[in-house]
Structures are given as C-alpha cells and as structure tokens.
C-alpha positions in Angstrom: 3.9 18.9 -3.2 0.0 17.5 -2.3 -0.3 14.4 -0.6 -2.9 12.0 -1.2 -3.2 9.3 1.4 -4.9 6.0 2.0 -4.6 4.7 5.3 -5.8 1.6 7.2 -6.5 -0.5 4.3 -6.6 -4.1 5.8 -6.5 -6.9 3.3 -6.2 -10.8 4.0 -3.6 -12.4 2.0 -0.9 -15.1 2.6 2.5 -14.5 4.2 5.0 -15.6 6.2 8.0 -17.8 6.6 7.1 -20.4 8.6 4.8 -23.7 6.6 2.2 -23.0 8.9 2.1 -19.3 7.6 1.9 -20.5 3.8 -1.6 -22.4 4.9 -3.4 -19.6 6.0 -4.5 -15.9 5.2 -3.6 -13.2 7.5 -4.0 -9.6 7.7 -1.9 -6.8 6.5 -3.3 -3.0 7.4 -1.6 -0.3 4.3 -1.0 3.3 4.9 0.1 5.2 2.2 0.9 8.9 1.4 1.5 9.3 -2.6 2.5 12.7 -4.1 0.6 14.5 -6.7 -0.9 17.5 -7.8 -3.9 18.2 -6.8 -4.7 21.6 -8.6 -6.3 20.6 -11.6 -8.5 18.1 -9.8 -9.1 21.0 -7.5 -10.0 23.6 -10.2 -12.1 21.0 -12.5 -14.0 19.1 -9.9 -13.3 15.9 -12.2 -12.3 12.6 -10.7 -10.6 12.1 -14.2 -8.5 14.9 -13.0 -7.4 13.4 -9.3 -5.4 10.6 -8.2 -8.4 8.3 -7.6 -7.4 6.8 -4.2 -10.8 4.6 -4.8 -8.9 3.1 -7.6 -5.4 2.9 -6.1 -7.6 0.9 -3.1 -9.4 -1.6 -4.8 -6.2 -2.6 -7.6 -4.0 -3.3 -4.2 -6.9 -5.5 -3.1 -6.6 -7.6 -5.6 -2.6 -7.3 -5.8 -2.1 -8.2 -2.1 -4.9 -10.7 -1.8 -2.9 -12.9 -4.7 0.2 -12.4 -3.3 2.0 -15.3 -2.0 5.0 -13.2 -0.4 6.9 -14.8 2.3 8.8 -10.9 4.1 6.8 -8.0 4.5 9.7 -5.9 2.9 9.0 -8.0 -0.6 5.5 -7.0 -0.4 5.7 -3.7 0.8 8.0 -3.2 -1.8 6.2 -4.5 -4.9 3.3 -2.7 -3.4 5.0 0.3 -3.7 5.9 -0.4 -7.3 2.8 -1.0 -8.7 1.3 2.5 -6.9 4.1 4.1 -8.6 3.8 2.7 -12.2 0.0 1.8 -12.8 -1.1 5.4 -11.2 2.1 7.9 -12.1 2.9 8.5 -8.7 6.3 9.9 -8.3 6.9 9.7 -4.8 5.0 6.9 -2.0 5.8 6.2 1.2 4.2 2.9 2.6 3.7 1.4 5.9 2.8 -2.0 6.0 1.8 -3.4 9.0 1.1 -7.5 9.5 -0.8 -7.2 12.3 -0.7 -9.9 15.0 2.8 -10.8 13.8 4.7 -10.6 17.4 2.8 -11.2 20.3 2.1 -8.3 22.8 2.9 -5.9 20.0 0.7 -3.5 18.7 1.8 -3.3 15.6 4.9 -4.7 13.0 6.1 -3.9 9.8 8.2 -2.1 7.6 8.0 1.7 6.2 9.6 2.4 3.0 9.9 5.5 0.5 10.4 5.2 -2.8 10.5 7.9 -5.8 11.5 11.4 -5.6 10.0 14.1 -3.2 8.6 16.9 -5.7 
C-alpha cells in the first residue's frame, strides 16, 4: 500500500455547539493519509495517473467552508466520505483538529479511519 497524504490544511468554516459558535467562522487544520497506488503515476509521469492531492485539497475547501456542522466527529466524518467516494480512495485516515477549541491546549479533535487497509 502507498500513502498519499495532505497535511495541515487549515480552512475557516462554522462549527460548534454553543449560538455563539454558529455566528462565527473558525478554524479547522486536516491531515490526511489516503491509500492508493502509486505505480502507474510513478511509471507514466501523468497527474491523470496520480491521486491529485491538489484536487482532493481544493474540493474539501469548498466542502468544509459550507459546512454548517455542529461536532467535529460529523465533519470529520463526512469529510472522510467524500475523499473516499469523489476520488476512489479505499482507505483514509483523518485528523481533524479545531484549533483553539479548549484553552491551553495545543491541539483538539478527533482521528478517524475509514475503508479497508490494502
């Protein structure tokens, strides 16, 4: 199994549970490792032949930015879906991390893995 990963992608969206929360657009930071194969790509030298982490990047930009979720798990988890169905991922595991969330902490959020390992 090859590994393509996208980490620190930071993208201001709204979420929370509190009202206040629901007013406002906070950051989230994504890291993602998604399972492929990257021989082809490899041999050909073809971005029609990679998982085009460019792509992957800029459609959850504009997932998470229109998101109105109020648990990271919820987004974290339809983030995870739409990897997995609009780019034929089998296998991603996501970190999402809402940054600023609990004061003094350096980071919180979930990590979740969904698909099969090939």
């Amino acid at each position: 199994m090859d590994i393509v990963f996208l980490h620190g992608l930071r993208i201001e969206t709204v979420i929370g549970v509190y009202d206040w929360e629901k007013t406002i657009r906070q950051p989230v930071v994504l890291d993602l490792d998604m399972a492929t194969d990257v021989a082809r790509a490899a041999a050909t030298d073809r971005i029609e032949d990679a998982l085009d982490y460019k792509a992957v990047a800029k459609r959850l930009k504009e997932f998470v930015a229109a998101s109105r979720c109020e648990l990271v798990e919820t987004l974290a988890e339809r983030c995870a879906q739409l990897v997995r169905e609009e780019f034929g991922v089998s296998w991603v595991r996501l970190r999402l991390d809402k940054t600023g969330a609990v004061t003094d902490a350096g980071a919180v959020g979930v990590v979740i893995e969904r698909g099969t390992r090939p």
